[in-house]
mmCIF entry with sequence, helices, sheets and N, C-alpha, C, O atoms, coordinates in Angstrom:
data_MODEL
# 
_entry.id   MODEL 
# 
_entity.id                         1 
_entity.type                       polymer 
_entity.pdbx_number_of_molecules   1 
# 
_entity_poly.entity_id                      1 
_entity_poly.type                           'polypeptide(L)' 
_entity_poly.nstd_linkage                   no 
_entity_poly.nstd_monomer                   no 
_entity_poly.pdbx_seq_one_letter_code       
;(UNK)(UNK)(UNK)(UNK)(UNK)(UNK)(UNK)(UNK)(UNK)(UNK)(UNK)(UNK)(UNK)(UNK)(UNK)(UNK)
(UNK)(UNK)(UNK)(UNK)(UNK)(UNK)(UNK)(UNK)(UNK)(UNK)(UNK)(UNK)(UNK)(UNK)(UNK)(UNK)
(UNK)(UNK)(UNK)(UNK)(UNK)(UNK)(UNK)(UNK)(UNK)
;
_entity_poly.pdbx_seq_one_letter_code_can   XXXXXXXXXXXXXXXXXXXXXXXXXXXXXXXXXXXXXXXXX 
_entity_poly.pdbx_strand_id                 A 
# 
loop_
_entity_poly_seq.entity_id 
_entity_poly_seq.num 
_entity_poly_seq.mon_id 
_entity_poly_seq.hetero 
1 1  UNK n 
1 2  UNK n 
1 3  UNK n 
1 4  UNK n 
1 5  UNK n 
1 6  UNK n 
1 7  UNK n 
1 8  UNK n 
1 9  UNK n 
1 10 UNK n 
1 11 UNK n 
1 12 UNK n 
1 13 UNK n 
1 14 UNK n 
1 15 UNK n 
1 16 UNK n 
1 17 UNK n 
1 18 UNK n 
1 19 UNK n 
1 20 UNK n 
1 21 UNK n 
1 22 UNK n 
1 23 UNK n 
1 24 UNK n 
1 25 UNK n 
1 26 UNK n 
1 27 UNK n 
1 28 UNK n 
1 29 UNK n 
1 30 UNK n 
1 31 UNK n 
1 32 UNK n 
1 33 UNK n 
1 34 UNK n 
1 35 UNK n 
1 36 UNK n 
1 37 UNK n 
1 38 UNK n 
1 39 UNK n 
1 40 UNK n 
1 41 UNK n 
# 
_struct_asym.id          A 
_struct_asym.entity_id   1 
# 
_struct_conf.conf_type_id            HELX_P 
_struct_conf.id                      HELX_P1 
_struct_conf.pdbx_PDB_helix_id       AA1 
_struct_conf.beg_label_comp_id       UNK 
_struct_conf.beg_label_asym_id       A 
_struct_conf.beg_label_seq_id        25 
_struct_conf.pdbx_beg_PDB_ins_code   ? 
_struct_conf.end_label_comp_id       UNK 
_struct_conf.end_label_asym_id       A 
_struct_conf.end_label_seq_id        36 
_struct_conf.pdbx_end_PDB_ins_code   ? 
_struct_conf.beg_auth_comp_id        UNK 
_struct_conf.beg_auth_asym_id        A 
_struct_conf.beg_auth_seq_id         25 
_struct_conf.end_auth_comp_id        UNK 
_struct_conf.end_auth_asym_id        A 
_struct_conf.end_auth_seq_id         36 
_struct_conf.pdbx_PDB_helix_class    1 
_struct_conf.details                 ? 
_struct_conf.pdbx_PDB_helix_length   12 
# 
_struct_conf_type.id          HELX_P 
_struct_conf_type.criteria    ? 
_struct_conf_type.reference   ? 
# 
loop_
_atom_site.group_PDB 
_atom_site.id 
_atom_site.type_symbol 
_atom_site.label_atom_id 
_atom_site.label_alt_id 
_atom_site.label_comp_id 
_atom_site.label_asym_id 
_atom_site.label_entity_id 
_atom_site.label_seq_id 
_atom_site.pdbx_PDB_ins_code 
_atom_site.Cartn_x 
_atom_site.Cartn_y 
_atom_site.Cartn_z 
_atom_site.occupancy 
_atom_site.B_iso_or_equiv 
_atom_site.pdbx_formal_charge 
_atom_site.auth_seq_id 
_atom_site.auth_comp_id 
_atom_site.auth_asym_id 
_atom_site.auth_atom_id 
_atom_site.pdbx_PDB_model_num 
ATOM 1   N N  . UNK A 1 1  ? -1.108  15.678  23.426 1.00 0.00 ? 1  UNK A N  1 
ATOM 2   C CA . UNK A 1 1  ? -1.609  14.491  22.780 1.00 0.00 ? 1  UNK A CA 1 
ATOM 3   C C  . UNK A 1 1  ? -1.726  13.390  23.821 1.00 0.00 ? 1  UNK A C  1 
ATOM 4   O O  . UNK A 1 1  ? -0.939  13.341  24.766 1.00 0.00 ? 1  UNK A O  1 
ATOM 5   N N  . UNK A 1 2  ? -3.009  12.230  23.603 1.00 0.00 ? 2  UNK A N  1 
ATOM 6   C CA . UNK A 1 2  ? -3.083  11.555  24.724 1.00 0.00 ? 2  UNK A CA 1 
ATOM 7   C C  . UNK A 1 2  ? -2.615  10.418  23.508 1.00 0.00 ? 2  UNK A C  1 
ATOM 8   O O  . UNK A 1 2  ? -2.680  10.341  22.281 1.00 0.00 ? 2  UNK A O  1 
ATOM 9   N N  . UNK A 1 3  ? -1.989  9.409   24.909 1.00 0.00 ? 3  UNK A N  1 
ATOM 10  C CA . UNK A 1 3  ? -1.701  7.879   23.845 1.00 0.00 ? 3  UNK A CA 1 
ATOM 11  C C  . UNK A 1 3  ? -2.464  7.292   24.377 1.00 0.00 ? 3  UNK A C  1 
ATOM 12  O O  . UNK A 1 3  ? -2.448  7.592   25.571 1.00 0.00 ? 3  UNK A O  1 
ATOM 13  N N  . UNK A 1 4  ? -3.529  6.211   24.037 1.00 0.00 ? 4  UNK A N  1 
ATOM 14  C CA . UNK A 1 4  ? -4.058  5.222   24.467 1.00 0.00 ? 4  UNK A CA 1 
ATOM 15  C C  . UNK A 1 4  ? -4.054  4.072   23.362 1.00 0.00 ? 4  UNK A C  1 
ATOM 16  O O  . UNK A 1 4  ? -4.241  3.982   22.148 1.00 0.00 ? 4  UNK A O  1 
ATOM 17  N N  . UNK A 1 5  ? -3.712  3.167   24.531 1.00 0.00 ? 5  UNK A N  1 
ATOM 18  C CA . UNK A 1 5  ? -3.422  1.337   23.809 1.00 0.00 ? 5  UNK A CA 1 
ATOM 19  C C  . UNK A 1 5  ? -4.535  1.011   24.053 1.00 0.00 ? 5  UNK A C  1 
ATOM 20  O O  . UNK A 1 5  ? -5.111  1.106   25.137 1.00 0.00 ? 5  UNK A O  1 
ATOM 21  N N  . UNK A 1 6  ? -5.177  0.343   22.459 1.00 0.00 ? 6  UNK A N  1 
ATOM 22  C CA . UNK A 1 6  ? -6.305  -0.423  22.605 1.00 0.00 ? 6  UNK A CA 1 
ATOM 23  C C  . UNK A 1 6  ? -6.042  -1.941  22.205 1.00 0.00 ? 6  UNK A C  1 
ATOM 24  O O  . UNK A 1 6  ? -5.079  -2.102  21.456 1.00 0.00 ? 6  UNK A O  1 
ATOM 25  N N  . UNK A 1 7  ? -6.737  -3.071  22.582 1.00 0.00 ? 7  UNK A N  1 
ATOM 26  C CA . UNK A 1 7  ? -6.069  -4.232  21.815 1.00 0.00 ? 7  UNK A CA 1 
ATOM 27  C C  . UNK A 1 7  ? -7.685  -4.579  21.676 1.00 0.00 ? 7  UNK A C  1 
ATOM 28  O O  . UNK A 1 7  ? -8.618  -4.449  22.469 1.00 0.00 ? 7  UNK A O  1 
ATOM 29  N N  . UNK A 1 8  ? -7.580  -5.223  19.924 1.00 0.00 ? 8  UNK A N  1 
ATOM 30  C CA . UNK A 1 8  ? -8.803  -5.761  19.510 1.00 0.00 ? 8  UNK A CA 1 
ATOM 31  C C  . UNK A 1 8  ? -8.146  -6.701  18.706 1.00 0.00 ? 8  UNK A C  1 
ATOM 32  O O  . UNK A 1 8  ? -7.195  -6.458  17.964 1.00 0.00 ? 8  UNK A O  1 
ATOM 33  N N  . UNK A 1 9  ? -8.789  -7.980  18.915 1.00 0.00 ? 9  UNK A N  1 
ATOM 34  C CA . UNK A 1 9  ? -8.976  -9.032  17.828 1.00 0.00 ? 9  UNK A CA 1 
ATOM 35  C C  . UNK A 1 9  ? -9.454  -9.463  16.333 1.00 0.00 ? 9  UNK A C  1 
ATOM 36  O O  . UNK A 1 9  ? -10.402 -10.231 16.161 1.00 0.00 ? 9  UNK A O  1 
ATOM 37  N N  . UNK A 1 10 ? -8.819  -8.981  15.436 1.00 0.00 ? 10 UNK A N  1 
ATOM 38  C CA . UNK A 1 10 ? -9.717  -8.502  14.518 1.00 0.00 ? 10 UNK A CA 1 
ATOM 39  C C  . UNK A 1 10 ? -10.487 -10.141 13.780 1.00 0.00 ? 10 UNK A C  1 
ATOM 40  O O  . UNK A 1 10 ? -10.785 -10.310 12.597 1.00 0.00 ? 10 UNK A O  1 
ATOM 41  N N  . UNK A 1 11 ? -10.640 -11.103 14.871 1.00 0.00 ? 11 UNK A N  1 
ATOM 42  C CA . UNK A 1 11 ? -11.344 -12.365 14.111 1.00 0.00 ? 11 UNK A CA 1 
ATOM 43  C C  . UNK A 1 11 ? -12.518 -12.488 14.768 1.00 0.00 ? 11 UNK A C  1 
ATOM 44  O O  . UNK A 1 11 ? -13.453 -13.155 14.326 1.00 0.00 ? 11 UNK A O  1 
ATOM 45  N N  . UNK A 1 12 ? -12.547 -11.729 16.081 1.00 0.00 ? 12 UNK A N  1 
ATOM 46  C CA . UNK A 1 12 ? -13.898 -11.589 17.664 1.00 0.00 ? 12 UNK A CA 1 
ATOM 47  C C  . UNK A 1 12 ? -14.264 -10.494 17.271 1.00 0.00 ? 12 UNK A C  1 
ATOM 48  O O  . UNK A 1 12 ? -15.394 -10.629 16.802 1.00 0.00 ? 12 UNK A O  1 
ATOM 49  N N  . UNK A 1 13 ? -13.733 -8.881  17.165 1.00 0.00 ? 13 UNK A N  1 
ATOM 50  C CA . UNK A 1 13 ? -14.450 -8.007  17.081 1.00 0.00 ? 13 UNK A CA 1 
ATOM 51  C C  . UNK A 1 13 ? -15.224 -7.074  16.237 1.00 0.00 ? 13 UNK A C  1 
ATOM 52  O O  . UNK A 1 13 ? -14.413 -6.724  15.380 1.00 0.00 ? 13 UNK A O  1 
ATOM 53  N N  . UNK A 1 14 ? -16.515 -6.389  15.973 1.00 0.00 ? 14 UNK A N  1 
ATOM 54  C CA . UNK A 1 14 ? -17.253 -6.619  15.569 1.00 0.00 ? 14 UNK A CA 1 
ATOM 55  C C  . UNK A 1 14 ? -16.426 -5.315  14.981 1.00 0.00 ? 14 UNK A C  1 
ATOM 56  O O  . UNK A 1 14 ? -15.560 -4.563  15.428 1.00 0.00 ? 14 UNK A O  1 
ATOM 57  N N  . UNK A 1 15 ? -17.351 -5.482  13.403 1.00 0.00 ? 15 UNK A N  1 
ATOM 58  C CA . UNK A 1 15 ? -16.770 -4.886  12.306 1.00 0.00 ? 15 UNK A CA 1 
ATOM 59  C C  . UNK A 1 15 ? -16.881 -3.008  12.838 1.00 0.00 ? 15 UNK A C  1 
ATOM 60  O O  . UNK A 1 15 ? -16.075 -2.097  12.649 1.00 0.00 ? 15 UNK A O  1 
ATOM 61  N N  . UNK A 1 16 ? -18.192 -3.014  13.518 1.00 0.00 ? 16 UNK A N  1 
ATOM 62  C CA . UNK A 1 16 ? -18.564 -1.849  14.333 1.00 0.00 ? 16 UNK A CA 1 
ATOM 63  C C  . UNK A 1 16 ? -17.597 -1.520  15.635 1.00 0.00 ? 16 UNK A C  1 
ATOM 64  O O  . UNK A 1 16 ? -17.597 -0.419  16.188 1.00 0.00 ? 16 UNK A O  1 
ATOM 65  N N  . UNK A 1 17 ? -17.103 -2.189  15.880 1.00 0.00 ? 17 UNK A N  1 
ATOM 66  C CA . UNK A 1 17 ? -15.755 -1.386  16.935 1.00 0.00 ? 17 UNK A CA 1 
ATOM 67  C C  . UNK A 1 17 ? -14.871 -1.785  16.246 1.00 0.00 ? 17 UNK A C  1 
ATOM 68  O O  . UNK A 1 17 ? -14.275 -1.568  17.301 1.00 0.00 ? 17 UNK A O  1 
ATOM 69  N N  . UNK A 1 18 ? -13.934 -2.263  15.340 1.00 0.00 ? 18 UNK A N  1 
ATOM 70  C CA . UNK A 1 18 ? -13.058 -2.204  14.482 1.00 0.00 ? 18 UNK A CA 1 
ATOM 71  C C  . UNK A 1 18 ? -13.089 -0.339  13.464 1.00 0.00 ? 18 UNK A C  1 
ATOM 72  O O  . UNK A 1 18 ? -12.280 0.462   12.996 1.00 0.00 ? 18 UNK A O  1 
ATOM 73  N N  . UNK A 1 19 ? -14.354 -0.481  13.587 1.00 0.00 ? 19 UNK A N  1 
ATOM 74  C CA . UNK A 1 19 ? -14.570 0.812   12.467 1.00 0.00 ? 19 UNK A CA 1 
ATOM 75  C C  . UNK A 1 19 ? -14.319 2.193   13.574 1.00 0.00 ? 19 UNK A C  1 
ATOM 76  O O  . UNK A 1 19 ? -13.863 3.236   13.106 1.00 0.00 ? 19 UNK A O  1 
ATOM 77  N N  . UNK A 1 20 ? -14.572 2.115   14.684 1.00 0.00 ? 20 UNK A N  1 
ATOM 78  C CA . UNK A 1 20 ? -14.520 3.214   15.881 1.00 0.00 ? 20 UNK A CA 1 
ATOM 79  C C  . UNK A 1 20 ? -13.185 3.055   16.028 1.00 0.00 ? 20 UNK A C  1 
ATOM 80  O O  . UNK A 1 20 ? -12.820 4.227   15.935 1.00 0.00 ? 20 UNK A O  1 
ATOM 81  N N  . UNK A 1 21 ? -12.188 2.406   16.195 1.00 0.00 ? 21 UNK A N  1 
ATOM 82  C CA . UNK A 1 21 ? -10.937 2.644   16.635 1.00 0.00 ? 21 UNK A CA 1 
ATOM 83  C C  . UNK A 1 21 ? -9.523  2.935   15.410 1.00 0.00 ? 21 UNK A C  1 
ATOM 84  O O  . UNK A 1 21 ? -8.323  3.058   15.656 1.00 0.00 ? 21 UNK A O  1 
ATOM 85  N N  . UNK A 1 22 ? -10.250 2.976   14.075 1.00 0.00 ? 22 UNK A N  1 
ATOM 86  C CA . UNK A 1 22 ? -9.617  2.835   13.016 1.00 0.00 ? 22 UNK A CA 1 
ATOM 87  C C  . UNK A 1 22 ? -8.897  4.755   12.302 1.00 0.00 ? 22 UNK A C  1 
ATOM 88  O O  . UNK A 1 22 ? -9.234  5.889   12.644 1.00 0.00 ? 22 UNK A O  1 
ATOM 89  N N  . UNK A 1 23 ? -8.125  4.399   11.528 1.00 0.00 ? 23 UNK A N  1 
ATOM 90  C CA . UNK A 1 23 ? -7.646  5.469   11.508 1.00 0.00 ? 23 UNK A CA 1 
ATOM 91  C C  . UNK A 1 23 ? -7.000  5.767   9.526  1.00 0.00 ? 23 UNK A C  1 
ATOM 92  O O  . UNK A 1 23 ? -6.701  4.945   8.660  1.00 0.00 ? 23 UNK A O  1 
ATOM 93  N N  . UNK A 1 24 ? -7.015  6.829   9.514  1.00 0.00 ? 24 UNK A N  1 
ATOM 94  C CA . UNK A 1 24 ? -6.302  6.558   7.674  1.00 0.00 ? 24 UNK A CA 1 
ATOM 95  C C  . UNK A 1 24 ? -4.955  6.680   8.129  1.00 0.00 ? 24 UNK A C  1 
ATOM 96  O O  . UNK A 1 24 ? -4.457  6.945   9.223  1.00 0.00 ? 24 UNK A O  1 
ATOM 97  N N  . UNK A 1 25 ? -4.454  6.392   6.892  1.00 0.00 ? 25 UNK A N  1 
ATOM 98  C CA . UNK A 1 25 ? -2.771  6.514   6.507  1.00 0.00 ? 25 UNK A CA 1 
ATOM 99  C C  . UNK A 1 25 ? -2.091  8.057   7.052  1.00 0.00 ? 25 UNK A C  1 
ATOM 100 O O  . UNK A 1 25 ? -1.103  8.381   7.710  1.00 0.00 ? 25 UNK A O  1 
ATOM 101 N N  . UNK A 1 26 ? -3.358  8.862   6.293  1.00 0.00 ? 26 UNK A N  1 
ATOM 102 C CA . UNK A 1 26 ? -2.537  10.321  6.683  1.00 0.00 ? 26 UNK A CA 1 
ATOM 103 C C  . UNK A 1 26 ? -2.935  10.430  8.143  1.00 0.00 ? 26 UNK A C  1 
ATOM 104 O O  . UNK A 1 26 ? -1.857  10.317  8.726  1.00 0.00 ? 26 UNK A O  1 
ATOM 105 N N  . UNK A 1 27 ? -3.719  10.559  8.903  1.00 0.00 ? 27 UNK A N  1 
ATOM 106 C CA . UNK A 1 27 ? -4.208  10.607  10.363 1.00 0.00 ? 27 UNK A CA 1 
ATOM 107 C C  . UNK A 1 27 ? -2.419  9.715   11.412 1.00 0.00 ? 27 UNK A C  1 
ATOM 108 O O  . UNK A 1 27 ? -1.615  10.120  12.252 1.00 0.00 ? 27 UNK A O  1 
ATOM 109 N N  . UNK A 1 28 ? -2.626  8.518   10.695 1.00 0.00 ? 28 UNK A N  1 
ATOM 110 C CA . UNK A 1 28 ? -1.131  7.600   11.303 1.00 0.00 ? 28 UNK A CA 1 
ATOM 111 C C  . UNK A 1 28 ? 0.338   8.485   11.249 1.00 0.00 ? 28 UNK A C  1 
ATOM 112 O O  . UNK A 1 28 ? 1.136   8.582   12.181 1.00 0.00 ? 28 UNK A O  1 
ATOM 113 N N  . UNK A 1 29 ? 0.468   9.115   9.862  1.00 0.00 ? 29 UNK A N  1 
ATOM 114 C CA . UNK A 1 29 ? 1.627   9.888   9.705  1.00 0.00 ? 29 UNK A CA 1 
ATOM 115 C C  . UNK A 1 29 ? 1.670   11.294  10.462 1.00 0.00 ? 29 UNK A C  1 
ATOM 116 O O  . UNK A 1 29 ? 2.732   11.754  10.881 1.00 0.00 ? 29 UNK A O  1 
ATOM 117 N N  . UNK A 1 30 ? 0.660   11.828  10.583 1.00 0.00 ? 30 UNK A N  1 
ATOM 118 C CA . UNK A 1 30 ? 0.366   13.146  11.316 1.00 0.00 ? 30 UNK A CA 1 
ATOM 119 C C  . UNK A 1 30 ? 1.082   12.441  12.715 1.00 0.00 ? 30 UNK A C  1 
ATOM 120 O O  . UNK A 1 30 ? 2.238   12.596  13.106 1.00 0.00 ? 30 UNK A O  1 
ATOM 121 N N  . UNK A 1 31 ? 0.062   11.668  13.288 1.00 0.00 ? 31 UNK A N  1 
ATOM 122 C CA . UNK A 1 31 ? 0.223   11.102  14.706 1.00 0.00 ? 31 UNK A CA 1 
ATOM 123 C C  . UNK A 1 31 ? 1.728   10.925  14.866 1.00 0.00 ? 31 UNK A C  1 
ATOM 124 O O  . UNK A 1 31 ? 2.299   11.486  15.801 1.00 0.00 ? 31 UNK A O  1 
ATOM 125 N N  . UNK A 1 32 ? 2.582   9.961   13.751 1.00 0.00 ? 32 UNK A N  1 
ATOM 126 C CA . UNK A 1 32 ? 3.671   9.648   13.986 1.00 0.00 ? 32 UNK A CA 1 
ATOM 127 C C  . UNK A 1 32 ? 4.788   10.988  14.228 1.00 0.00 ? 32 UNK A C  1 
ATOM 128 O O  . UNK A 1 32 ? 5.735   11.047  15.012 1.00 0.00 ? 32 UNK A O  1 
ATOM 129 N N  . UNK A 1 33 ? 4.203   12.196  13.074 1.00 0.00 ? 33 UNK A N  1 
ATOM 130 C CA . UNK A 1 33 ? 5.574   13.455  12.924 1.00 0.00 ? 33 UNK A CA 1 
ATOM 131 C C  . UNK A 1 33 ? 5.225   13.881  14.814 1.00 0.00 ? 33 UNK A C  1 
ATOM 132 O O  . UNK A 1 33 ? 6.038   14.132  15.703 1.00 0.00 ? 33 UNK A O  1 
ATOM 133 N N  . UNK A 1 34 ? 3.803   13.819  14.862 1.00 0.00 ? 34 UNK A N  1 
ATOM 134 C CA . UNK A 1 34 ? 3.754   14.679  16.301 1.00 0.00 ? 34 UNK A CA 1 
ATOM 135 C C  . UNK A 1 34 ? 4.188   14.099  17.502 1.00 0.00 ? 34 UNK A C  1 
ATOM 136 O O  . UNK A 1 34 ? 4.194   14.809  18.507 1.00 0.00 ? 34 UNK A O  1 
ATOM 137 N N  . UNK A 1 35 ? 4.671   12.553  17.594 1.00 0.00 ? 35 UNK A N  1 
ATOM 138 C CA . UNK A 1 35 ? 5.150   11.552  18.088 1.00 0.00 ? 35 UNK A CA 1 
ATOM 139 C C  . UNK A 1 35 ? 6.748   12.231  17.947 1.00 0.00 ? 35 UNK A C  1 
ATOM 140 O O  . UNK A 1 35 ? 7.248   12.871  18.872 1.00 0.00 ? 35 UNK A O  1 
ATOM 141 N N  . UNK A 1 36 ? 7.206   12.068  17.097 1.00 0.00 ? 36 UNK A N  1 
ATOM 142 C CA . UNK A 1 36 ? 8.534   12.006  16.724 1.00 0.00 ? 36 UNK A CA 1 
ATOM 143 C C  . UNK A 1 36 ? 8.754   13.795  17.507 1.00 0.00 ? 36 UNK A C  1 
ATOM 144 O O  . UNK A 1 36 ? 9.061   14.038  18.674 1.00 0.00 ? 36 UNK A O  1 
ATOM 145 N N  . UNK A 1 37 ? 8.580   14.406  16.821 1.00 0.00 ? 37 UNK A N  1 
ATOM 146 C CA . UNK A 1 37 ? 8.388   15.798  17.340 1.00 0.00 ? 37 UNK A CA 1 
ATOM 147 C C  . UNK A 1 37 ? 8.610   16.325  18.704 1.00 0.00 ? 37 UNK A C  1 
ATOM 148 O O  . UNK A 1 37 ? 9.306   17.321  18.902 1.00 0.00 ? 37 UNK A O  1 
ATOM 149 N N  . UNK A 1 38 ? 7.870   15.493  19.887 1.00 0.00 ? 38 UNK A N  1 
ATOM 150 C CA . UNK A 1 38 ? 7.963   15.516  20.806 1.00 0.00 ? 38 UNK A CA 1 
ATOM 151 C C  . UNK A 1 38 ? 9.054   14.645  21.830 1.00 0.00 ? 38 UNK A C  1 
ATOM 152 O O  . UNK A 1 38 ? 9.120   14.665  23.060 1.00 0.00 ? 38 UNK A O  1 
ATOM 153 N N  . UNK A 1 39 ? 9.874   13.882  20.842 1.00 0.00 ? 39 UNK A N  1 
ATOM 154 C CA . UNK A 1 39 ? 10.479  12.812  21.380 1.00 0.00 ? 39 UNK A CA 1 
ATOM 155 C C  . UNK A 1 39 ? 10.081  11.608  21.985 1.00 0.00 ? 39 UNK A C  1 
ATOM 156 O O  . UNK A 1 39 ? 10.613  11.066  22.954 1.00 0.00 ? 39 UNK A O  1 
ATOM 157 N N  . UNK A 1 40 ? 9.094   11.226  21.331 1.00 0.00 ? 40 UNK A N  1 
ATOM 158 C CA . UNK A 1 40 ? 8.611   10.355  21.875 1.00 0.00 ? 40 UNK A CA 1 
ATOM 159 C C  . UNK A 1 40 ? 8.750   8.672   20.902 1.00 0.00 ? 40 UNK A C  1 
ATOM 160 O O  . UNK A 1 40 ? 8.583   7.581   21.447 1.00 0.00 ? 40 UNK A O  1 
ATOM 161 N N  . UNK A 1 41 ? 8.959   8.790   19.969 1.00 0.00 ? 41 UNK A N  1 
ATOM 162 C CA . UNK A 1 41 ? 9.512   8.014   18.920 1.00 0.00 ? 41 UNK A CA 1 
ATOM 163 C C  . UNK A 1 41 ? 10.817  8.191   18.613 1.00 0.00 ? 41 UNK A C  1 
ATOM 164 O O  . UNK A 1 41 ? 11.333  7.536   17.708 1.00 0.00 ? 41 UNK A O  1 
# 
């Protein structure tokens, strides 16, 4: 798994890269068990 930090402004950036870097609830929890999993959380 790769980690990458993105930082966006959500009052500057456009609803169209807000929508590219976005993620659901279950996608976040997956990410987090495979986080945790690995020791990394």
């Amino acid at each position: 798994m790769e980690i990458v930090l993105v930082g966006l402004n959500h009052r500057t950036a456009p609803v169209e890269v807000r929508e590219r870097v976005s993620f659901t609830a279950e996608q976040a929890r997956r990410a987090s068990e495979e986080l945790r999993s690995k020791g990394i959380l």
